[in-house]
N, C-alpha and C positions, 0 to 999 in steps of 0.2 A: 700482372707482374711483367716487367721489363727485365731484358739484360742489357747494359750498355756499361760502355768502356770507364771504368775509375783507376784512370795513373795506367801502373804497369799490368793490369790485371785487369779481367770482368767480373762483374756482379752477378754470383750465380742464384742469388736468392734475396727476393727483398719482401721485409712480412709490410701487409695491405696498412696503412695506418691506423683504418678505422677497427682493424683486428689488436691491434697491438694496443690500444686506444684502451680496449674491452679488457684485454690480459692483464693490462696494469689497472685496472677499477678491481677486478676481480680477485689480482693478488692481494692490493692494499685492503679488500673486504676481509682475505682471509688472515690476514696479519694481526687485524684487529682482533678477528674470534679469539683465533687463538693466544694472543698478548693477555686475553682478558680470563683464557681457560691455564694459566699456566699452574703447573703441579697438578692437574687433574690428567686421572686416566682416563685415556681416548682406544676408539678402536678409526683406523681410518684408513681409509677404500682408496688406490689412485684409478685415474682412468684407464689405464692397463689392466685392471681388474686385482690388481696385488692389496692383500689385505695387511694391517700390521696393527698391533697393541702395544701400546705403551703411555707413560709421560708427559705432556709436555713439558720439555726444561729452555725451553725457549723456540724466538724467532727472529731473525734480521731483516724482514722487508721482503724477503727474495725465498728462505727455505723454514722448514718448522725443523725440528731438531727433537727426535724422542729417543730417550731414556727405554730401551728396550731388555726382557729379556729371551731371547732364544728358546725355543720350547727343543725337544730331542729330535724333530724331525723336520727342523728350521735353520739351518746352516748355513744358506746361500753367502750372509755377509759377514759372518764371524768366528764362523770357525764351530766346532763341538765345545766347547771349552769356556767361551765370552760368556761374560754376565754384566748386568746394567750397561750394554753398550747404547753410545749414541749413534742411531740412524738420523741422516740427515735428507730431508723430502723435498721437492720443488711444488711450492705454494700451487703454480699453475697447473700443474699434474695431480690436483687433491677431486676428489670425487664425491668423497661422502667425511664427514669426521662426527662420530659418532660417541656422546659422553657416556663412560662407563662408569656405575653406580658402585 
């Protein structure tokens, strides 16, 4: 990684090519699973270690989108309250997606 000069400003971060090359093989792999698992419950792991169940009701290329519902000790994103909400995930942060029977 270089810094150098763009316009009025530097470049404080640039991703390697042949990194960014891999991220997009890897999202468009995961687009497909999940395109082809949609309306089935998943359990799915990102690499932060955060675990989440639900749906899937879709994906754009870029995030999976599930149909979740909150258990009583699951609040972080919705409140006490939410039911069937949709979380939205970044393909590239997915870790494990795991089909639930």
């Amino acid at each position: 990684m270089s810094v150098r000069s763009a316009g009025t400003g530097s470049v404080l971060y640039q991703a390697d090519e042949a990194w960014t090359e891999h991220v997009k093989k890897h999202r468009q792999k995961l687009a497909g699973i999940c395109g082809r698992h949609l309306n089935r419950p998943v359990r799915v792991q990102t690499i932060d270690g955060h675990t989440y169940e639900g749906t899937i009701v879709g994906t754009d290329g870029c995030h999976l989108h599930l149909v979740t519902r909150p258990t009583e000790h699951d609040h972080r994103f919705f409140g006490p309250y939410a039911a069937n909400s949709i979380l939205t995930l970044v393909l590239y942060e997915l870790l494990v997606i795991t089909l639930l029977i």
